[in-house]
C-alpha positions, -999 to +999 in steps of 0.1 A: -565+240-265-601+232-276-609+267-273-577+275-294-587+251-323-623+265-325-610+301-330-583+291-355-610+271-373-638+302-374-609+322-389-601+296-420-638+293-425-645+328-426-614+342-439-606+314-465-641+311-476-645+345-484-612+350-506-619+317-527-652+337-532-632+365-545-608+345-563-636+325-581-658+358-588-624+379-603-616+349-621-653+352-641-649+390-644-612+383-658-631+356-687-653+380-692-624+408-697-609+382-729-645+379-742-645+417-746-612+422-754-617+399-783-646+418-791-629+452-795-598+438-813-619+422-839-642+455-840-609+475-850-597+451-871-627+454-894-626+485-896-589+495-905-573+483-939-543+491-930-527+453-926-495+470-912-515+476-883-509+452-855-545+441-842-547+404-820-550+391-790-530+362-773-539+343-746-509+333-723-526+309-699-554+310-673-544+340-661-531+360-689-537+380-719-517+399-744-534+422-766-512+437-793-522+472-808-505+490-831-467+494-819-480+485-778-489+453-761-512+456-734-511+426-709-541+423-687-533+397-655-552+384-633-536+379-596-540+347-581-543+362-543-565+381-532-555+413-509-568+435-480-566+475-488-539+484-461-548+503-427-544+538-435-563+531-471-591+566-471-619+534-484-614+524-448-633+557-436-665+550-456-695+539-446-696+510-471-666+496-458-671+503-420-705+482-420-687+451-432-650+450-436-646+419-452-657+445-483-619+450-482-612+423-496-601+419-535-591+401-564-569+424-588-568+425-626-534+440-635-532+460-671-494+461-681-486+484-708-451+472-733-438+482-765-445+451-787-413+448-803-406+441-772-424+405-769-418+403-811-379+405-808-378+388-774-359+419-756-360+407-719-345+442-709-374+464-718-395+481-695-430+477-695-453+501-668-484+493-649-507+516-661-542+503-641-556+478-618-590+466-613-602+457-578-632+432-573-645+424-543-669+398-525-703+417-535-689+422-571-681+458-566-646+471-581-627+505-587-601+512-611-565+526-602-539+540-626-529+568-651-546+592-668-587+589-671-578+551-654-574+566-623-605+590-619-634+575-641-635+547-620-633+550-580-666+547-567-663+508-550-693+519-528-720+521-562-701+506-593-703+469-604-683+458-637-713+457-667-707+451-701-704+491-709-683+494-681-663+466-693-657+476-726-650+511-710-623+500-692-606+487-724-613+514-748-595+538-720-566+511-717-562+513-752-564+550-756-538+559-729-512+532-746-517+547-777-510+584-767-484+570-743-456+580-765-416+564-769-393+593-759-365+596-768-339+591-735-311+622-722-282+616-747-263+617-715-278+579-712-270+564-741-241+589-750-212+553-735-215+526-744-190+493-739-178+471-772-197+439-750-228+459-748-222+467-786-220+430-796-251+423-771-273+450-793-257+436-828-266+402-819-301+402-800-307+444-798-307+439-760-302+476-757-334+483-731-361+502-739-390+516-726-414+542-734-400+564-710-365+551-706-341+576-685-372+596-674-384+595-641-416+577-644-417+559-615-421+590-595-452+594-617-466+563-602-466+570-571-500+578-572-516+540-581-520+525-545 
């Protein structure tokens, strides 16, 4: 029994200890994130006249931020867990991660990508797509998975450590790939029926979902963010 205690309290010493580490650390990377977020929203909105231009940021919370840009609201979220990369993860098969595996440990920044009429008109029913994560770990090392140059500029855990460039990199490709991320238009087939209920729901509160690529198969495009 004694025997039993002492391994089960190594475990929460190690193991516990180490993900409040990572919690606390992503936590400072994620204040950091707002500082520079702020930074770049206030930078645009300097420089554009154009008032019709949507340029703020909210903050939602400890652990949330919503920045509005032009017609697109990027969230950025910090997870309150921190995760382990899974088994058959190719990270596993480095060198950096074979000499201590609690380097496989991380806090994640989500970066959520919505339409902002969306969040402006309250439309529960529209789709908003994960479009990057950023993974911290214990010795403040992170990589960047998503879409577009989110999921290649950013991959080397082994060497990189979240500066202020890198930062403020991070946004300026977040922004860039909502911005180019375009509304389609869905199949008529889709939208081609619709009932007189589902009529009065879209007169009422325009409940009809959207998404910026409603009734196309992006989800098989996502496939690639681990």
């Amino acid at each position: 029994m004694e025997e039993s205690r002492k391994i089960i309290q190594s475990i929460l010493e190690q193991k516990s200890g180490l993900k409040q580490d990572i919690f606390q650390d992503t936590k400072n990377h994620f204040e950091r994130f707002k500082t520079h977020l702020l930074t770049e929203i206030g930078a645009l909105r300097a420089s554009i006249e154009d008032s019709r231009i949507r340029l703020h940021v909210e903050h939602k919370g400890e652990f949330q931020v919503q920045v509005y840009i032009g017609s697109d609201v990027l969230v950025f979220q910090m997870h309150t867990n921190v995760f382990r990369l899974p088994d058959e993860h190719p990270l596993w098969q480095t060198d950096y991660l074979k000499e201590d595996k609690s380097r496989g440990y991380f806090g994640i920044i989500n970066i959520y990508n919505f339409l902002a009429e969306s969040y402006l008109k309250n439309r529960s029913n529209d789709l908003g797509y994960l479009i990057g994560r950023v993974f911290v770990n214990k010795d403040e090392h992170f990589m960047v998975e998503g879409k577009g140059q989110l999921g290649f500029l950013f991959r080397d855990l082994t060497n990189s450590v979240l500066t202020d460039a890198i930062l403020t990199n991070i946004i300026h490709v977040s922004f860039a790939y909502a911005l180019e991320f375009d509304l389609l238009t869905p199949p008529y087939e889709i939208v081609s029926k619709v009932t007189v209920f589902q009529m009065h729901e879209i007169e009422a509160n325009s409940q009809m979902s959207t998404g910026k690529r409603l009734g196309f198969k992006f989800e098989a495009e996502d496939r690639d963010i681990f």
